[in-house]
C-alpha positions, -999 to 999 in steps of 0.1 A, spaced: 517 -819 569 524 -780 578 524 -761 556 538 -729 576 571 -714 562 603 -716 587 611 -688 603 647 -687 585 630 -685 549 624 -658 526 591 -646 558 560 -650 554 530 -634 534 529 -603 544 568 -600 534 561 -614 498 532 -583 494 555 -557 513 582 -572 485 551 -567 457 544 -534 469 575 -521 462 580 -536 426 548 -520 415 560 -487 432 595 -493 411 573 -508 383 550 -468 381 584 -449 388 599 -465 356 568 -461 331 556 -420 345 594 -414 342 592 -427 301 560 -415 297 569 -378 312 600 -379 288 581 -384 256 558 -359 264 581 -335 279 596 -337 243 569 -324 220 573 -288 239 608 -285 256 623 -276 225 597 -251 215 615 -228 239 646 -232 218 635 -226 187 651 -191 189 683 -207 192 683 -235 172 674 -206 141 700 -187 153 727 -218 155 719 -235 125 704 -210 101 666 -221 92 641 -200 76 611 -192 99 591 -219 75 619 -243 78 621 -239 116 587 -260 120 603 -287 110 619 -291 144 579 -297 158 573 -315 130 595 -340 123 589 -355 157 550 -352 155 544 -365 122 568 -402 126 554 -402 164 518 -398 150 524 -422 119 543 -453 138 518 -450 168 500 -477 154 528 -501 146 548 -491 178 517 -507 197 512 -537 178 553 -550 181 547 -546 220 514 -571 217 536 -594 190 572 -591 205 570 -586 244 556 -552 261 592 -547 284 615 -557 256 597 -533 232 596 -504 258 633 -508 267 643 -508 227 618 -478 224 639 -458 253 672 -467 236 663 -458 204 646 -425 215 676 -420 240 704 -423 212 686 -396 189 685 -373 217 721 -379 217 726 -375 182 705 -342 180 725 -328 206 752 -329 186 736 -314 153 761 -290 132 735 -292 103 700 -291 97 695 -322 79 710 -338 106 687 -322 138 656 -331 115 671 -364 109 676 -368 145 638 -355 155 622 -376 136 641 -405 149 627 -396 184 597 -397 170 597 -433 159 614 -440 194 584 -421 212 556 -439 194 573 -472 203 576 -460 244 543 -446 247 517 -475 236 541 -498 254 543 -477 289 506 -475 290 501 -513 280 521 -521 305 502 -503 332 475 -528 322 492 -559 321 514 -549 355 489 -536 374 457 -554 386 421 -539 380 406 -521 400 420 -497 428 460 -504 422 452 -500 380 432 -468 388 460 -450 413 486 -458 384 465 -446 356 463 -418 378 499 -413 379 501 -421 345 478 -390 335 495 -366 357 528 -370 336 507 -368 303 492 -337 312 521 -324 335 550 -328 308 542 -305 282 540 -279 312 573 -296 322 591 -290 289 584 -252 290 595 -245 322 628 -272 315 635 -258 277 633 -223 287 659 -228 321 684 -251 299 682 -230 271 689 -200 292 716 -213 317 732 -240 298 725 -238 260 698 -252 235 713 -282 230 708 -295 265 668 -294 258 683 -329 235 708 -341 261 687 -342 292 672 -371 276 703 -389 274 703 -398 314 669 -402 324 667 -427 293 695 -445 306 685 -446 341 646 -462 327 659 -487 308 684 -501 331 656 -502 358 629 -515 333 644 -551 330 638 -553 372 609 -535 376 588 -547 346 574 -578 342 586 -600 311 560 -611 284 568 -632 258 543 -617 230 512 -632 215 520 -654 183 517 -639 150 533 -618 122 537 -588 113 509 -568 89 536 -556 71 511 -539 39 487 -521 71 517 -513 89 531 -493 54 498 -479 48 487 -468 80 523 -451 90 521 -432 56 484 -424 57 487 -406 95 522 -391 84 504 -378 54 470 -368 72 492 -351 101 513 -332 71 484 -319 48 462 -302 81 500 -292 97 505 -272 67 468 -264 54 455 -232 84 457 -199 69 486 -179 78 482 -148 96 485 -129 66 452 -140 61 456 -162 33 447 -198 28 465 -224 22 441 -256 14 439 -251 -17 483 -257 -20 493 -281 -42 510 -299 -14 480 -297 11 456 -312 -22 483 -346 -25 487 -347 10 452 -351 23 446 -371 -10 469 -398 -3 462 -398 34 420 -408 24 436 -433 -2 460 -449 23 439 -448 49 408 -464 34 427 -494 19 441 -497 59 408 -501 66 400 -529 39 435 -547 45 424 -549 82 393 -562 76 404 -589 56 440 -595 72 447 -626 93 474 -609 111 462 -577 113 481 -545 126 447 -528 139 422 -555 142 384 -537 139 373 -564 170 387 -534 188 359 -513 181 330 -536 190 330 -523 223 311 -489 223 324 -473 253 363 -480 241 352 -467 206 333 -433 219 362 -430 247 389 -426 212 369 -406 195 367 -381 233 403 -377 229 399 -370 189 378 -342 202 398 -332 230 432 -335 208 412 -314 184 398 -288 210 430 -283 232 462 -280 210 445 -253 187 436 -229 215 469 -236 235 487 -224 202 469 -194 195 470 -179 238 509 -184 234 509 -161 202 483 -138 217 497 -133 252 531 -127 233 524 -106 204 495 -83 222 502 -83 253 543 -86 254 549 -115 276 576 -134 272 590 -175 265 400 -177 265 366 -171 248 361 -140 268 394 -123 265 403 -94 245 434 -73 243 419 -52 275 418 -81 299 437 -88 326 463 -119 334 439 -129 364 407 -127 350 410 -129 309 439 -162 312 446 -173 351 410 -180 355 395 -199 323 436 -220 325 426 -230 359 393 -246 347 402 -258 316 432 -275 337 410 -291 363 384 -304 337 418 -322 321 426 -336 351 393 -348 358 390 -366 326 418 -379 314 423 -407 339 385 -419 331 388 -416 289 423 -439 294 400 -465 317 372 -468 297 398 -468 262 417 -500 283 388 -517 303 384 -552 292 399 -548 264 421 -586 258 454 -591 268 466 -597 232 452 -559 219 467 -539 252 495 -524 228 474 -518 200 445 -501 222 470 -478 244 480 -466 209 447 -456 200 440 -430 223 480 -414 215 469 -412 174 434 -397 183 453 -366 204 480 -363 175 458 -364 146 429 -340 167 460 -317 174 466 -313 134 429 -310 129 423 -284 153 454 -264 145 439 -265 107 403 -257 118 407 -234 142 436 -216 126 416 -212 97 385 -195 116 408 -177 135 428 -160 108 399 -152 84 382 -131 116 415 -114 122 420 -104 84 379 -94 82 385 -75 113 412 -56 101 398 -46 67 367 -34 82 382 -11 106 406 3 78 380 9 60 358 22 88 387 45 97 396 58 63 358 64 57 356 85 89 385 103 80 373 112 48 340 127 64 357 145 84 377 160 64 413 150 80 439 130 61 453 99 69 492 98 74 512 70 56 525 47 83 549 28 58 522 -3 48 524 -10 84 486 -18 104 480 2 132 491 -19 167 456 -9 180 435 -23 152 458 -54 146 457 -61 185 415 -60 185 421 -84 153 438 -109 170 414 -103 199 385 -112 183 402 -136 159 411 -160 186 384 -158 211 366 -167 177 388 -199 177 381 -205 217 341 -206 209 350 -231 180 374 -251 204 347 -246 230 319 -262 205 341 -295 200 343 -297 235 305 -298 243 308 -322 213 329 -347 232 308 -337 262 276 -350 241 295 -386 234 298 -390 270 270 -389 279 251 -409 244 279 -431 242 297 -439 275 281 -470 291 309 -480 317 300 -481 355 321 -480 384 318 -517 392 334 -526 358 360 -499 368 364 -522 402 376 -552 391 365 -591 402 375 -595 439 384 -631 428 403 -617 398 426 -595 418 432 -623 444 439 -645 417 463 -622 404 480 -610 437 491 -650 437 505 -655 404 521 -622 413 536 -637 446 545 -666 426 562 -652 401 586 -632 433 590 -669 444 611 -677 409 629 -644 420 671 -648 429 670 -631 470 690 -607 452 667 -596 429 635 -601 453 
């Protein structure tokens, strides 16, 4: 019996891959475009911040709570927001994710209070730690290993680096041309737009059997919220003083070691657990999370203190070497264009080797992973190096006070009263030297992730592959599934 098609049916082969080609093209579009979205949410509304003060009438202390409402619930649901894609289906859970984050955008938009733009933030917050674990699962279980997994990751990394450059240029055009509440509302179509296309372009799962770990899912939330809270509000202002020792930074941290050590003993004795620790048997996904701990921690530190220094010293508008004599070109252009391509060449890898053979019942919970090891480095390494970089610049200002006023008084001339205010020249060199302080400390964790790499990192290029016999296997049940497809649809 022949088994050729007729020439009147759906064509042949190559017609059925030309059909799959274009569903994983669709497939990519729809996941960078959530993934951009997310991340191009975390700095868009920086840019507004001016605004938003202005409009609603927050304090300067009050004001972070904008960042921070939608860092701390995205950092403390990550967890969870992976896990309900692994129990309750990937697609359904990323489409529920967009319309959730989608509607808050909306709401936020409209804010008259602020109570209600804070409500609203944190609300895209839960929606953005529900998308992201679930768009980056899904470029697992979508794509096949090897080459076509690799080009998406690829993809995939471009709008995770690329959006938070994204969101400044975007905040600061719709803040200027339209108004501050647009940074909110451009989120309102493009979420619309994904999750209509997600329910064609995604392949359905129907979850992996089991329950929610409802007392790890409770303690693990709370126990990042908190962790993310105590080191958010623990660096020392730049009035020099220190503020780990606040009552709120002591309970915060506190809690956050007590909840997050009795995660760690509910896991390890839960049936149904929220983060089971078989996830970290495998070395190279283990030192690839704690990579982009380090690089979290390295990264978001030193891009917060060259936005305050090329604003305050040198008057621009919304690295190690610099000081407040350098020039764009060489003291910022050069070192950004390196750090930059040293980004690009490494976060593609790190998210391989955190996903490679990991099973298809963990993909949610281990896309999360490498989302809470950037959010909880970033709070680390704002504390850390904001505390090193503050104590130099207040050192560095008493000394050359006193070094000034002791020259003065040998020479004999006064010193005229300049109304309690510190000399722009001497506060300038503070910062200078306060900050590329902070760069060598960022610097140093770098070389420490560096040093994991290269102890810890075990992963060749043939695992990276993928089994020839694999993929074809996979490339049929893929052309099978279009088979079950309405000619409409296909």
């Amino acid at each position: 019996m022949s088994t050729a098609q007729p020439a009147t049916g759906r064509g042949g082969p190559g017609a059925a891959a030309g059909v799959r080609q274009r569903s994983l093209g669709l497939a990519l579009v729809v996941i960078a475009t959530a993934q951009l979205m997310v991340v191009l949410d975390a700095t868009i509304v920086n840019v507004a911040l001016p605004h938003i003060q202005h409009a609603l009438g927050f304090s300067g202390s009050g004001l972070e709570w904008v960042v921070n409402a939608y860092a701390l619930t995205f950092g403390g649901f990550l967890l969870l927001g992976g896990r309900m894609g692994d129990i309750l289906g990937r697609r359904r859970v990323f489409i529920a994710g967009i319309i959730l984050f989608s509607v808050a955008s909306l709401l936020g938009g409209f804010a008259t209070s602020q109570a209600w733009l804070l409500g609203a933030r944190a609300l895209q917050g839960v929606g953005g730690a529900i998308v992201a674990p679930a768009a980056l699962s899904l470029v697992t279980t979508t794509f096949p290993e090897g080459p076509p997994r690799n080009r998406a990751f690829g993809v995939y990394a471009a709008m995770s680096i690329g959006g938070a450059a994204v969101g400044l240029l975007a905040g600061g055009l719709l803040t200027t041309y339209a108004s501050w509440r647009w940074v909110l509302f451009v989120n309102v179509p493009i979420g619309i737009i994904v999750a209509l296309l997600a329910p064609r372009a995604l392949p359905s799962s129907k979850g992996n059997p089991g329950r929610f770990d409802l007392p790890g899912a409770i303690t693990s939330s709370l126990g990042l919220a908190a962790l993310v809270y105590g080191l958010s509000n623990a660096a020392t202002s730049p009035n020099g003083v220190s503020h780990w020792g606040d009552t709120k930074v002591v309970v915060s941290l506190a809690a956050a070691v007590v909840l997050l050590v009795s995660f760690v003993f509910i896991e390890s004795r839960s049936k149904h657990a929220l983060m089971p620790l078989r996830i970290f048997r495998n070395r190279d996904r283990s030192a690839a999370n704690l990579i982009m701990l380090c690089v979290g921690t390295a990264m978001f530190g030193m891009f917060f203190f060259l936005t305050l220094f090329v604003q305050t010293v040198w008057g621009y508008s919304a690295l190690s070497r610099i000081t407040e004599h350098s020039t764009y070109a060489g003291g910022l252009l050069g070192p950004m264009l390196v750090t930059a391509a040293g980004l690009g060449m490494l976060f593609m890898p790190i998210t391989l080797v955190a996903l490679s053979k990991v099973e298809e019942r963990d993909a949610g919970l281990a896309a999360s992973l490498p989302n809470v090891g950037q959010q909880v480095g970033g709070a680390v390494g704002l504390a850390l190096l904001g505390t090193v970089a503050w104590t130099v610049v207040s050192n560095s200002v008493h000394s050359q006070v006193t070094a000034l006023a002791a020259a003065a008084a040998k020479s004999g001339h006064a010193i005229h009263a300049t109304g309690g205010q510190i000399p722009h020249a001497i506060y300038n060199h503070a910062l200078a030297l306060g900050f590329s302080r902070g760069f060598l400390v960022s610097a140093g964790i770098a070389v420490i992730a560096l040093v994991l790499s290269i102890a810890a990192i075990r992963v060749k290029k043939e695992d990276l592959a993928g089994d020839p016999m694999a993929l074809a296997a996979s490339s049929t049940a893929n052309l099978d599934d279009l088979d079950d497809l309405e000619p409409s649809q296909a």
